[in-house]
MOPAC internal coordinates of N, CA, C and O (Angstrom, degrees):
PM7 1SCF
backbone

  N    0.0000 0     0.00 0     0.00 0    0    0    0
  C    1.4437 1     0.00 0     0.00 0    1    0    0
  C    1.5323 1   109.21 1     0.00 0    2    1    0
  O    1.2310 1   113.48 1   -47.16 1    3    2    1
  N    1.2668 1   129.94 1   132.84 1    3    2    1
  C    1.5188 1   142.21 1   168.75 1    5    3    2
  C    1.3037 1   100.25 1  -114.80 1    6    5    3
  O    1.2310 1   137.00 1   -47.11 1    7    6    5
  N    1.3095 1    84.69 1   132.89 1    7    6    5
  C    1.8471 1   100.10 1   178.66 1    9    7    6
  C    2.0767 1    91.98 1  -116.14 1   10    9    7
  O    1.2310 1   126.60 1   -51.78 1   11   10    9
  N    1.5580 1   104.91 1   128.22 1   11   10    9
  C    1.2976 1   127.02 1  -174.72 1   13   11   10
  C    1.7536 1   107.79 1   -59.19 1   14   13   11
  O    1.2310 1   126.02 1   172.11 1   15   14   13
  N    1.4096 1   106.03 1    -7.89 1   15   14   13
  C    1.7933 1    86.80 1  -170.58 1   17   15   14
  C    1.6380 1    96.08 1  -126.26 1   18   17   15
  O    1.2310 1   125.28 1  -159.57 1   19   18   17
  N    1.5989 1   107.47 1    20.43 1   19   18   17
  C    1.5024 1   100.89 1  -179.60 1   21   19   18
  C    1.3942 1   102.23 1  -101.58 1   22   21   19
  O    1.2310 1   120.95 1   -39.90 1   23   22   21
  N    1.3658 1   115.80 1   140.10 1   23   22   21
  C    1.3351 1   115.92 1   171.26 1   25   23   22
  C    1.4376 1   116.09 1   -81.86 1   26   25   23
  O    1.2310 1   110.38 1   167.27 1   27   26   25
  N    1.1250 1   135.68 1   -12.73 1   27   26   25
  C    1.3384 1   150.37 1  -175.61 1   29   27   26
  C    1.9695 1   112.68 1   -85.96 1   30   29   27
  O    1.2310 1   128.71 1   153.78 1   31   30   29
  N    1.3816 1   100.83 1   -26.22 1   31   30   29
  C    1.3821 1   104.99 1  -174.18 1   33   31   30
  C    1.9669 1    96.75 1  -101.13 1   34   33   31
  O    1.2310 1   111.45 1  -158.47 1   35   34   33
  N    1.6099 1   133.70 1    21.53 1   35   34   33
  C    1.0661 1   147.78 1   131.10 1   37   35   34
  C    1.3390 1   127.14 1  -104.81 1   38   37   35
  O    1.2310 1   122.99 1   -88.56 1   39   38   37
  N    1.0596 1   111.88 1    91.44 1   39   38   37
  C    1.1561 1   124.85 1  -177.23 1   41   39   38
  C    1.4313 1   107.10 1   -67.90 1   42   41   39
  O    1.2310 1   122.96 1   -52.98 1   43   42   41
  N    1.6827 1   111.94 1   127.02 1   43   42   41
  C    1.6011 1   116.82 1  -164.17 1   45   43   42
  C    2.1690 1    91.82 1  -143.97 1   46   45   43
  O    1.2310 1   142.56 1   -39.74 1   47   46   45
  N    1.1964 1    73.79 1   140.26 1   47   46   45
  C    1.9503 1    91.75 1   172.79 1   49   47   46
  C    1.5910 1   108.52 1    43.48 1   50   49   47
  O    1.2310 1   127.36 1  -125.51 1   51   50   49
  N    1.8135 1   103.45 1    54.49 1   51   50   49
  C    1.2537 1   120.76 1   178.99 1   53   51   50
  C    1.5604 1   108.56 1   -53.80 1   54   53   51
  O    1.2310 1   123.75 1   -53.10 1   55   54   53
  N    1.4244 1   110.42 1   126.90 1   55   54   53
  C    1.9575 1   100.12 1   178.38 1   57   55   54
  C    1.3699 1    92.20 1  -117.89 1   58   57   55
  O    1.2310 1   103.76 1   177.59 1   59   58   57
  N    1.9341 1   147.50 1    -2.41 1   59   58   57
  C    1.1299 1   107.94 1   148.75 1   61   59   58
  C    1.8760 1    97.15 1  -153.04 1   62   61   59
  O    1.2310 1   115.46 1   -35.03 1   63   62   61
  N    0.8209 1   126.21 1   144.97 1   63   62   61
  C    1.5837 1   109.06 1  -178.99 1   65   63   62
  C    1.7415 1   115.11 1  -124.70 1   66   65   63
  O    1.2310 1   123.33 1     9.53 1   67   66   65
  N    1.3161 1   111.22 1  -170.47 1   67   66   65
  C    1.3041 1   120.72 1   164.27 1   69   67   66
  C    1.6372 1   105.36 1  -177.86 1   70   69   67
  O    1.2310 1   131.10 1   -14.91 1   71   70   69
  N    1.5080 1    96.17 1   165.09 1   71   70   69
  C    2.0320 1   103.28 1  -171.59 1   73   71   70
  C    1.5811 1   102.13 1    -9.63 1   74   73   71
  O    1.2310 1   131.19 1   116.19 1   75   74   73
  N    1.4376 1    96.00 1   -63.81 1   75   74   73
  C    2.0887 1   111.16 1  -145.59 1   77   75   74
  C    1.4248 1   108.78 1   -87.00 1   78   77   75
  O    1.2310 1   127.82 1   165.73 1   79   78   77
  N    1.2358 1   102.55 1   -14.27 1   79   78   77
  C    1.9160 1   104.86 1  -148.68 1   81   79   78
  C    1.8139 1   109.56 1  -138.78 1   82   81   79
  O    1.2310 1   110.57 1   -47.22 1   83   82   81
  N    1.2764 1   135.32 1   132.78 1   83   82   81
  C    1.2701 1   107.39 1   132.48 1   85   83   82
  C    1.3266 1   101.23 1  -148.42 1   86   85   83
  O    1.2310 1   131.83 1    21.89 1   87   86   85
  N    1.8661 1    94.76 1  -158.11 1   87   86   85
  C    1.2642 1   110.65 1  -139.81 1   89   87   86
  C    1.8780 1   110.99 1  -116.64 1   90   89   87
  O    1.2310 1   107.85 1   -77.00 1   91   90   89
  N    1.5994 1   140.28 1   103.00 1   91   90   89
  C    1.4206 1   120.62 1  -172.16 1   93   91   90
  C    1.4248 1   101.63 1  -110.08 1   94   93   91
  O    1.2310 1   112.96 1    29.58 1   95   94   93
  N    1.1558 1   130.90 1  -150.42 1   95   94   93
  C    1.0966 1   150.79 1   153.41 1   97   95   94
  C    1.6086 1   118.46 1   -91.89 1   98   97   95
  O    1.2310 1   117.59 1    -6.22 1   99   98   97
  N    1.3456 1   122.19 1   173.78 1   99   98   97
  C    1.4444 1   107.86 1  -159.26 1  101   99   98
  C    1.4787 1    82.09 1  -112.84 1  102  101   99
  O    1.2310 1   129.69 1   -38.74 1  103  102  101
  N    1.1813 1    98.92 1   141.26 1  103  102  101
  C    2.2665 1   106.34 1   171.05 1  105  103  102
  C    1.4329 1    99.11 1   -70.73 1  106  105  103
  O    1.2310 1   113.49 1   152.17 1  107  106  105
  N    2.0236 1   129.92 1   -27.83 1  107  106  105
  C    1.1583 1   102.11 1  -175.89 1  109  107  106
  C    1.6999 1   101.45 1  -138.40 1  110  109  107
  O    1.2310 1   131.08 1   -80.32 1  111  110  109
  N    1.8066 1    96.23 1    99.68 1  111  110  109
  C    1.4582 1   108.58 1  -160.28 1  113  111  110
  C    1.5402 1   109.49 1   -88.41 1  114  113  111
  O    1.2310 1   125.34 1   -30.30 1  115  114  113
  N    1.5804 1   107.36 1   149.70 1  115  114  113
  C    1.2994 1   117.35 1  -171.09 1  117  115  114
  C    1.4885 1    86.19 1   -83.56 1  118  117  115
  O    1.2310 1   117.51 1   133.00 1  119  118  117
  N    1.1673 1   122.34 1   -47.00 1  119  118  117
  C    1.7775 1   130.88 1  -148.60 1  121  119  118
  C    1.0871 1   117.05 1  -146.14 1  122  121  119
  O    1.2310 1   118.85 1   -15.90 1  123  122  121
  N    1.6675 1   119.80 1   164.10 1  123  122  121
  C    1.3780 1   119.63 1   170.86 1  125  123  122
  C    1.4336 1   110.88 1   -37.09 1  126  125  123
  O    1.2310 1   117.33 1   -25.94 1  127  126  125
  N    1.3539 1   122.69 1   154.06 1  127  126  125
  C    1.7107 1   104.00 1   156.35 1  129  127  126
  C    1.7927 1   124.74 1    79.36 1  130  129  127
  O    1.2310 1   118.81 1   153.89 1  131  130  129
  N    1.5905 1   119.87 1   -26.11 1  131  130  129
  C    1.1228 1   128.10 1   172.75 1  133  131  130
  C    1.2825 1   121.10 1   -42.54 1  134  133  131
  O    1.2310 1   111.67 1   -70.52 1  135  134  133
  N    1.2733 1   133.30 1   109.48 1  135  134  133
  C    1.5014 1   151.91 1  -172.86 1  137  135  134
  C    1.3762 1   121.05 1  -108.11 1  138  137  135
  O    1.2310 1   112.86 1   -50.14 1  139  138  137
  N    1.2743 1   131.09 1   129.86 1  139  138  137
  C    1.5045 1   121.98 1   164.98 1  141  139  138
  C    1.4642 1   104.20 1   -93.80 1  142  141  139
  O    1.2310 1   110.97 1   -36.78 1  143  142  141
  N    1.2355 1   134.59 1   143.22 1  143  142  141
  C    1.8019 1   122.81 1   155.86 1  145  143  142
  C    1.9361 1    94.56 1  -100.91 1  146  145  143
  O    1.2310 1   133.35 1   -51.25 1  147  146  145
  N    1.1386 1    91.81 1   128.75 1  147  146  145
  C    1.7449 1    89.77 1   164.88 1  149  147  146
  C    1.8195 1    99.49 1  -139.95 1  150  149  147
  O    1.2310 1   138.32 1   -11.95 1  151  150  149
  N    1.3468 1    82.10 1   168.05 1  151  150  149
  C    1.7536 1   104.61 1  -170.76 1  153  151  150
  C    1.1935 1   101.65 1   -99.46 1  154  153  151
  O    1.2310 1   118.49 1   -43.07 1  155  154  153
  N    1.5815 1   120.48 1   136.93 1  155  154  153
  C    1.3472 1   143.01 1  -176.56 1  157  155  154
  C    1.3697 1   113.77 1   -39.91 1  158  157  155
  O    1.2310 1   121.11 1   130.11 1  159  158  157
  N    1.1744 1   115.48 1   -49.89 1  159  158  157
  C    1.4359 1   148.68 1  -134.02 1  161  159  158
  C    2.0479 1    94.25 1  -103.24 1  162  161  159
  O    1.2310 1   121.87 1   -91.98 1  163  162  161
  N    1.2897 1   114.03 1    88.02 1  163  162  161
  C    1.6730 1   110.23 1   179.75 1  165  163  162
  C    1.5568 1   102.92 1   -42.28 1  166  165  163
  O    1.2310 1   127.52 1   -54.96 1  167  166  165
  N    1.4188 1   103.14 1   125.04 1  167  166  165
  C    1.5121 1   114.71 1   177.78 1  169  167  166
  C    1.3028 1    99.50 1  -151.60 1  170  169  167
  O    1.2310 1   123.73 1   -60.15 1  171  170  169
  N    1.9375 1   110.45 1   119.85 1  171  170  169
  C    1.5339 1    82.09 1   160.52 1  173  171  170
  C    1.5713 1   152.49 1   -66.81 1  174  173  171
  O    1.2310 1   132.21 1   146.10 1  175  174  173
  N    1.4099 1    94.02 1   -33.90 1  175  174  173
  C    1.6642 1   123.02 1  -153.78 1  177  175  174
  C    1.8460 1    90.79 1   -98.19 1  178  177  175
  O    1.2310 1   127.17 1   -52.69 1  179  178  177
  N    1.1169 1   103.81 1   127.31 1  179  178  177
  C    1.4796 1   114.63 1   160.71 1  181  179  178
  C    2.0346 1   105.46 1   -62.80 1  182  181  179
  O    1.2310 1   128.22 1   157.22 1  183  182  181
  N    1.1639 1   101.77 1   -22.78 1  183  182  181
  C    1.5084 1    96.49 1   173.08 1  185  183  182
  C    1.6437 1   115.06 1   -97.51 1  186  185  183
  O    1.2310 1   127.08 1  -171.12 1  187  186  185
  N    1.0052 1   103.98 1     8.88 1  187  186  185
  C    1.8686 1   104.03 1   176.08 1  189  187  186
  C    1.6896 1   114.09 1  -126.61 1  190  189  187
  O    1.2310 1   125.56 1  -164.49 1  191  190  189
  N    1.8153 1   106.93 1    15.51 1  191  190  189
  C    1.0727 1   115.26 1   158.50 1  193  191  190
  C    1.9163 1   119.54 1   -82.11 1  194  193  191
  O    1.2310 1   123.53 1   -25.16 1  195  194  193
  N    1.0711 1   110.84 1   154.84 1  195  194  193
  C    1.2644 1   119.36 1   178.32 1  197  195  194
  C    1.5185 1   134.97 1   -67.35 1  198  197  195
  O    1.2310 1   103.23 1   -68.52 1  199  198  197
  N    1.3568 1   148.42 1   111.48 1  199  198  197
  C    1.2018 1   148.17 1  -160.82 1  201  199  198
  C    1.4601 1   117.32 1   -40.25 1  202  201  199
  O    1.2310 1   126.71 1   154.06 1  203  202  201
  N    1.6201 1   104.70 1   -25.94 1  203  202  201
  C    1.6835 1   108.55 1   166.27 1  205  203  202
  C    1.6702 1    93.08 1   -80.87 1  206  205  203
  O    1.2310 1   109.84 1   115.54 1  207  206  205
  N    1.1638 1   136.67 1   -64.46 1  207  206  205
  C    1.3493 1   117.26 1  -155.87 1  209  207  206
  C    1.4279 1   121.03 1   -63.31 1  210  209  207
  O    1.2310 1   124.29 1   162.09 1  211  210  209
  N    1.4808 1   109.38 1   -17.91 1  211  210  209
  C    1.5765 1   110.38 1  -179.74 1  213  211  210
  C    1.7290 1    93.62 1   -87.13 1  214  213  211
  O    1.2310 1   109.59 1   157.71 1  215  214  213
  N    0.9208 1   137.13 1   -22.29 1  215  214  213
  C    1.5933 1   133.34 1   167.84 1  217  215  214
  C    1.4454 1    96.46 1   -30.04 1  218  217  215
  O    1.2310 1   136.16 1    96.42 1  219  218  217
  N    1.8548 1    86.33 1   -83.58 1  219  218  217
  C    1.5212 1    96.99 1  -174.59 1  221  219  218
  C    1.3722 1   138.35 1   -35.48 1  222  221  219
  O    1.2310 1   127.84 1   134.53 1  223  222  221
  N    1.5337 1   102.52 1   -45.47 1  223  222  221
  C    1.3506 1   101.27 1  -172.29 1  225  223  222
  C    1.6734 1   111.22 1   -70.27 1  226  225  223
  O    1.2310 1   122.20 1   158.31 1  227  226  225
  N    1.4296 1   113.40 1   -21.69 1  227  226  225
  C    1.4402 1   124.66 1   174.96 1  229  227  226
  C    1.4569 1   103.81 1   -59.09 1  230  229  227
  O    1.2310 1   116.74 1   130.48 1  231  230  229
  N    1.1607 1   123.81 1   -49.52 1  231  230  229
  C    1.5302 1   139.88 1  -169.92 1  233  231  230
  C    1.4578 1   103.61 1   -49.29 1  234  233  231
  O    1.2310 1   125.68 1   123.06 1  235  234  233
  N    1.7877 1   106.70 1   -56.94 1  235  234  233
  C    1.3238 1   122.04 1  -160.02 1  237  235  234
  C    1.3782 1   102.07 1   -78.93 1  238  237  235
  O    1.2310 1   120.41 1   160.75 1  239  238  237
  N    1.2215 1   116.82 1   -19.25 1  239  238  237
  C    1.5466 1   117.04 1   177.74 1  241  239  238
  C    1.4075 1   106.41 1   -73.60 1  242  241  239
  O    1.2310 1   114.51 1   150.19 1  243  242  241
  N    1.2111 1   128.01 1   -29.81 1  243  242  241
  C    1.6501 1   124.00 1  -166.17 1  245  243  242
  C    1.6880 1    89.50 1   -82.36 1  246  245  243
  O    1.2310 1   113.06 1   114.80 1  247  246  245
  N    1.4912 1   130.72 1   -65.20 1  247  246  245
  C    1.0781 1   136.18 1  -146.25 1  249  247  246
  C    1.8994 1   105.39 1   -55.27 1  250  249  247
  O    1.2310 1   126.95 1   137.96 1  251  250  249
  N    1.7659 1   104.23 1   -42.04 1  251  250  249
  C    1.2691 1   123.52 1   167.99 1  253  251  250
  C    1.6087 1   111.62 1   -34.36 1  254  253  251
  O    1.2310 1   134.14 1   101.19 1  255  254  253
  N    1.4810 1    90.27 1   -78.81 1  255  254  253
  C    1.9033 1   103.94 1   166.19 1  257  255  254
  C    1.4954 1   112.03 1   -15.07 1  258  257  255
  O    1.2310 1   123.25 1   101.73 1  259  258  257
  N    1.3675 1   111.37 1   -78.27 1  259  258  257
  C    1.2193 1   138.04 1   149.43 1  261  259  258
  C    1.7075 1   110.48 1    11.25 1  262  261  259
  O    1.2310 1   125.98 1    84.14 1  263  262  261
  N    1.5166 1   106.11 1   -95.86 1  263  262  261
  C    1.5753 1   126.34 1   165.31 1  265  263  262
  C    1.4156 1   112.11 1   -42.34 1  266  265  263
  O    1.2310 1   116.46 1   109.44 1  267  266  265
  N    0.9551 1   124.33 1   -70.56 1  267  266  265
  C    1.7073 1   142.43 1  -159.60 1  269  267  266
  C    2.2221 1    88.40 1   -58.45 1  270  269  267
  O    1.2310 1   122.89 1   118.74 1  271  270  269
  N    1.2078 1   112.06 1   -61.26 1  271  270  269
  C    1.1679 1   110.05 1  -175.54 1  273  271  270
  C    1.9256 1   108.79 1   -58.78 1  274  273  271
  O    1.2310 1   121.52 1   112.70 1  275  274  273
  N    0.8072 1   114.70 1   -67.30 1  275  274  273
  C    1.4309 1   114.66 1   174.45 1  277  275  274
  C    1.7661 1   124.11 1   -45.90 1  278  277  275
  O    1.2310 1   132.27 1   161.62 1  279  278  277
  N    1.1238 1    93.92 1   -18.38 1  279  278  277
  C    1.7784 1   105.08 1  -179.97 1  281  279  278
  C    1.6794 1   101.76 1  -117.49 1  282  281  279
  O    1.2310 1   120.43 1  -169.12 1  283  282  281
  N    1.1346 1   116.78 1    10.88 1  283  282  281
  C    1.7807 1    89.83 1  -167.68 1  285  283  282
  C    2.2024 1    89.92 1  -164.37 1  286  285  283
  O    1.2310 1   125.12 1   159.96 1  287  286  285
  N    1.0561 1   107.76 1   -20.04 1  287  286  285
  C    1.3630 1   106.53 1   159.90 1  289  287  286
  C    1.7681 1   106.35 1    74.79 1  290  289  287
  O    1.2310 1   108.47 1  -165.07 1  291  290  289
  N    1.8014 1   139.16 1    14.93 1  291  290  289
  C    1.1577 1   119.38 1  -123.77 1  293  291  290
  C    1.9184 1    83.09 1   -89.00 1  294  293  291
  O    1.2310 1   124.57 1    -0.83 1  295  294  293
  N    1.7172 1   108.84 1   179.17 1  295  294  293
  C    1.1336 1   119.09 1   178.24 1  297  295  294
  C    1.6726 1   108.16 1   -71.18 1  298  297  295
  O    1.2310 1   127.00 1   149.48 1  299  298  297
  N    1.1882 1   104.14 1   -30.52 1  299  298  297
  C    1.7690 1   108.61 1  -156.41 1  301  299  298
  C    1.6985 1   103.88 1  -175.44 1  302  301  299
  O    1.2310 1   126.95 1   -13.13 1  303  302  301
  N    1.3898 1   104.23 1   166.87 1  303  302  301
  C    1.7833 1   102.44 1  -168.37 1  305  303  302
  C    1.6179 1    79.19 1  -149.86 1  306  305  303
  O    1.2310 1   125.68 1   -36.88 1  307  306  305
  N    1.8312 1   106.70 1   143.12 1  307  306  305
  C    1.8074 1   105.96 1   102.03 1  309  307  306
  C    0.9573 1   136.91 1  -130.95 1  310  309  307
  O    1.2310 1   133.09 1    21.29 1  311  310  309
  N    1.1657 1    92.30 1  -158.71 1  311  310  309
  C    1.8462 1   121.60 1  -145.79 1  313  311  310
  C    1.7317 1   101.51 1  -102.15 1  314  313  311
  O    1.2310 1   101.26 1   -70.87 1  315  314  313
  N    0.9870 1   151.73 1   109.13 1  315  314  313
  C    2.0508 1   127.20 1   153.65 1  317  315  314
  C    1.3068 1    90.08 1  -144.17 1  318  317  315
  O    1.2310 1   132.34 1     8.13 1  319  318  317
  N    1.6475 1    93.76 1  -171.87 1  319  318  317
  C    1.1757 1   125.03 1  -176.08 1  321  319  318
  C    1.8003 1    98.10 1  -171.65 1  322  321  319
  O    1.2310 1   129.55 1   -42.68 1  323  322  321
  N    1.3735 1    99.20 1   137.32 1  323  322  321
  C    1.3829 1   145.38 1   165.57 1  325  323  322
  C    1.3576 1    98.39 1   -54.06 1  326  325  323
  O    1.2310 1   123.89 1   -47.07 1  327  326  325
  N    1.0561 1   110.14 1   132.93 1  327  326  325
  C    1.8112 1   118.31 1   165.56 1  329  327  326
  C    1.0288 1   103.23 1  -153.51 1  330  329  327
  O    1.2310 1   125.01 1   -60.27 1  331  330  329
  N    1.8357 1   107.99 1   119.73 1  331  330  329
  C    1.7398 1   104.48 1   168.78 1  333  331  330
  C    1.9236 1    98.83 1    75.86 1  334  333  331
  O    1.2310 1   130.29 1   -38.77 1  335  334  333
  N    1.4384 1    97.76 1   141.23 1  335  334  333
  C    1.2562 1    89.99 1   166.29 1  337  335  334
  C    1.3725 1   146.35 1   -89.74 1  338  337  335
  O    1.2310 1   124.21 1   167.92 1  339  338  337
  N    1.3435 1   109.52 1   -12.08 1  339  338  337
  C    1.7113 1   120.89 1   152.94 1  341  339  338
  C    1.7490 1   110.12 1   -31.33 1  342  341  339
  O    1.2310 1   134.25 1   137.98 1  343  342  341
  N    1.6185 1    90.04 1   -42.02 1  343  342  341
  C    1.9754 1    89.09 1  -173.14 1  345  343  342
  C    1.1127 1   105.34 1   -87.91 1  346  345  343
  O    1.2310 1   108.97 1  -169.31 1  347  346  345
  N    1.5265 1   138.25 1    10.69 1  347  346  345
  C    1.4356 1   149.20 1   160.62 1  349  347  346
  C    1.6372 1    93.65 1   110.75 1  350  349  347
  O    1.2310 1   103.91 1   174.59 1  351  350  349
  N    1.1171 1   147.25 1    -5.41 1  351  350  349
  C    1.4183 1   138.44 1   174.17 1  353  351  350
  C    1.8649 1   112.54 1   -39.05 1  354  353  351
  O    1.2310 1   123.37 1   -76.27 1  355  354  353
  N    1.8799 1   111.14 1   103.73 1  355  354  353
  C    1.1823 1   129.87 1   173.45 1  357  355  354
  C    1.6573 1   107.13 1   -70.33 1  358  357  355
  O    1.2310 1   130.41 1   119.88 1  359  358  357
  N    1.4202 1    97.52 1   -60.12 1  359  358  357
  C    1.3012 1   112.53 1  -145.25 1  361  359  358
  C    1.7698 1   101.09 1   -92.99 1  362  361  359
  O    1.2310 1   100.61 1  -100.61 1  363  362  361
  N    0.9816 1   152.79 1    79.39 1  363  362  361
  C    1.8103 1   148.07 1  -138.83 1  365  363  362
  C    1.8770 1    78.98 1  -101.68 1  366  365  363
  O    1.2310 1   128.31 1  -103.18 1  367  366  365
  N    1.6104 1   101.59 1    76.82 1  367  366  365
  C    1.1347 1    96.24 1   128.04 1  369  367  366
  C    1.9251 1    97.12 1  -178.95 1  370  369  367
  O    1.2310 1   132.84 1   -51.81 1  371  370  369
  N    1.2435 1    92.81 1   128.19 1  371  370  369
  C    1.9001 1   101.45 1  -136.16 1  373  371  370
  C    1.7855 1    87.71 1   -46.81 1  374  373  371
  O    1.2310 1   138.67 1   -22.62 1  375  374  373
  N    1.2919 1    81.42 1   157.38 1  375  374  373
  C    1.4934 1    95.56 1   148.56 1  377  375  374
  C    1.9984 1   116.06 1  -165.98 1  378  377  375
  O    1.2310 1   128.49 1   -28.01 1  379  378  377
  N    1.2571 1   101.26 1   151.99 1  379  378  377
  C    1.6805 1    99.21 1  -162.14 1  381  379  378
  C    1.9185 1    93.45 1   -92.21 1  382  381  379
  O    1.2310 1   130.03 1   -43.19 1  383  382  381
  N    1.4916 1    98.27 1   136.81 1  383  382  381
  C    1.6347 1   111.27 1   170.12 1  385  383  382
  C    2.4133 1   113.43 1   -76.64 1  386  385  383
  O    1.2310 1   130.13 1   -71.35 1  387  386  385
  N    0.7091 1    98.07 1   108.65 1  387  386  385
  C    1.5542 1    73.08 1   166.69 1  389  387  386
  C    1.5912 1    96.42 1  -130.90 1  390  389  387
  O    1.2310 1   127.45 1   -61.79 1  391  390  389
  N    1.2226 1   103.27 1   118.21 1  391  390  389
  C    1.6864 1   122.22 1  -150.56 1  393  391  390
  C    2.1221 1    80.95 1  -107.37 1  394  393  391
  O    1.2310 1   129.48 1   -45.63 1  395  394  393
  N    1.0282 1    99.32 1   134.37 1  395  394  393
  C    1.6377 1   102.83 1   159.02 1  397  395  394
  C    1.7871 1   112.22 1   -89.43 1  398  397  395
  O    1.2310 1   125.60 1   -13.82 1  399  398  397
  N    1.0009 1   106.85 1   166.18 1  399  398  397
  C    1.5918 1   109.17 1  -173.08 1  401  399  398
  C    1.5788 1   121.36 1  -140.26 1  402  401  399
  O    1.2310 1   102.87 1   -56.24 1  403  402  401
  N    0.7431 1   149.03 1   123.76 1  403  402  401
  C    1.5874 1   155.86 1  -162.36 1  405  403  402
  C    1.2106 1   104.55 1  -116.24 1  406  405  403
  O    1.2310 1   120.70 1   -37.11 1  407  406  405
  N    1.7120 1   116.26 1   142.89 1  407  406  405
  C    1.3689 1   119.80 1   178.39 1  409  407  406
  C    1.4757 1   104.36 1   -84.71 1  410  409  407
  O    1.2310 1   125.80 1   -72.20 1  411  410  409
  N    1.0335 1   106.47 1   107.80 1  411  410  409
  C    2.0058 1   108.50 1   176.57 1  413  411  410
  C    1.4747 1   101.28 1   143.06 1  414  413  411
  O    1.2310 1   125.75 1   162.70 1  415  414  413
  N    1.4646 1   106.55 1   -17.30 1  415  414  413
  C    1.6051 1   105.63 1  -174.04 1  417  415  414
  C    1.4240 1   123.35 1   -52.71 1  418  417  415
  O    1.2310 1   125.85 1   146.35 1  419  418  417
  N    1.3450 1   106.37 1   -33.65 1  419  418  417
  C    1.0445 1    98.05 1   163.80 1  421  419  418
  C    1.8813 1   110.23 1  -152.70 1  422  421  419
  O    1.2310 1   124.22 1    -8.57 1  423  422  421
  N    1.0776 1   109.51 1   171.43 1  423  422  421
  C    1.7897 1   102.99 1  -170.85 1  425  423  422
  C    1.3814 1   115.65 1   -57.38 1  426  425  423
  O    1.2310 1   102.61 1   144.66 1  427  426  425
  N    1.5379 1   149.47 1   -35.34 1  427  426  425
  C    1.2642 1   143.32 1   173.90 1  429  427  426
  C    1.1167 1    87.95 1  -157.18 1  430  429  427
  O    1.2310 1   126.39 1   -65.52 1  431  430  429
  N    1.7596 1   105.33 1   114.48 1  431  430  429
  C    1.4800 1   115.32 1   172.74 1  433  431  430
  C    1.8721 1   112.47 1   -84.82 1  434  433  431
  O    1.2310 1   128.10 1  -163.68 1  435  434  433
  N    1.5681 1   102.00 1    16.32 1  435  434  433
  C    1.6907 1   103.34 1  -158.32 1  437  435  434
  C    1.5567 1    98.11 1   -59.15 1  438  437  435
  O    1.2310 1   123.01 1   -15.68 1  439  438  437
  N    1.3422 1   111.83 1   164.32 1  439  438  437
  C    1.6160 1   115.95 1   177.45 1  441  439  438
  C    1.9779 1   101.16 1    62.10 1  442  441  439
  O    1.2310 1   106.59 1   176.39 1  443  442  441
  N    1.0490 1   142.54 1    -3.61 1  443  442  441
  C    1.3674 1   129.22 1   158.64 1  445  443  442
  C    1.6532 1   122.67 1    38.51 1  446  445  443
  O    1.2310 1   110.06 1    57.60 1  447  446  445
  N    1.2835 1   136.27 1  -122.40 1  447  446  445
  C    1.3931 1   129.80 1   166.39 1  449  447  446
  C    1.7504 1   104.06 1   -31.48 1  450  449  447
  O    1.2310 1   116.61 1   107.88 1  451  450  449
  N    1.3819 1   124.05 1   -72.12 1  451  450  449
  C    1.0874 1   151.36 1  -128.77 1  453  451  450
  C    1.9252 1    94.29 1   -62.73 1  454  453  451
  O    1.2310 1   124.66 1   160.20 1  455  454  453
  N    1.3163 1   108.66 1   -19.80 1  455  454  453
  C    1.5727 1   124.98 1  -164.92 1  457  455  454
  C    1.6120 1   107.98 1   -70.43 1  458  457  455
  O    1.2310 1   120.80 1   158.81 1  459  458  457
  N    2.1244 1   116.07 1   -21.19 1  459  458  457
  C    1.0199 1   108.16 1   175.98 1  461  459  458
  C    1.7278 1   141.07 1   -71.62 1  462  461  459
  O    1.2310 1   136.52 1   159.50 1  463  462  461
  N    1.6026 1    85.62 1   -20.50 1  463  462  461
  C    1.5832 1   101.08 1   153.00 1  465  463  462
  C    1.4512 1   136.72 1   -90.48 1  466  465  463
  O    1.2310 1   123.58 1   -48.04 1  467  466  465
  N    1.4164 1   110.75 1   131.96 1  467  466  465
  C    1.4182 1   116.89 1   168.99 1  469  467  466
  C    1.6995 1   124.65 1   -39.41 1  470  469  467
  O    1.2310 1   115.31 1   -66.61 1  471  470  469
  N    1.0067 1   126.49 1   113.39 1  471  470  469
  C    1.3905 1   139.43 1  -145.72 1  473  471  470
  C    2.0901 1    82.81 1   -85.64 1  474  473  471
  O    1.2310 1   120.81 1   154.97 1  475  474  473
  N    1.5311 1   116.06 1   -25.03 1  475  474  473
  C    1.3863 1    97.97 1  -166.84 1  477  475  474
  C    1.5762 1   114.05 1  -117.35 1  478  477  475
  O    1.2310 1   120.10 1   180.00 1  479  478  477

């Protein structure tokens, strides 16, 4: 299913694909190298995608790695995804972050994901 006002269900300046899934760059990048992989198929929930499409997108995440490391060299990456908008989800139709990361990027990357919540 394509829904006409999603930008995610047109896939534009494809850098790697397959059947279910591919792979662009993010329009609003944390970092060198920042990639979304999303699935063809409008879905919101990374949990109401299909066991073939989460294959894929797993697949497309390594191969990404792959590229991004050979062209851009980074120290370390992650990986998330937005679910629901409490977890900040804009765009309701999933797509996975695999952000590259540089040592200097920022002053103490300690705790990583974990930094988006208020510790108090």
């Amino acid at each position: 299913m394509v829904i006409d006002d999603c930008a995610l269900c047109r896939p534009e300046s494809v850098l790697l694909e397959s059947a279910l899934a591919y792979v662009r760059f993010d329009s609003h990048s944390l970092s060198l190298g920042h990639v979304l992989v999303i699935p063809r198929r409008h879905v919101a929930s990374y949990f109401d995608m299909t066991s073939e499409e989460k294959t894929e997108v797993l697949a497309l995440i390594d191969r990404a790695q792959s590229a991004i490391a050979a062209e851009h060299s980074p120290d370390g990456y992650n990986i998330g995804v937005n679910i629901g908008r409490a977890a900040g989800q804009n765009r309701m139709h999933v797509h996975v972050h695999l952000i590259p990361r540089y040592t200097g990027d920022v002053a103490d990357p300690s705790g990583g994901i974990r930094c988006v919540l208020s510790q108090t």
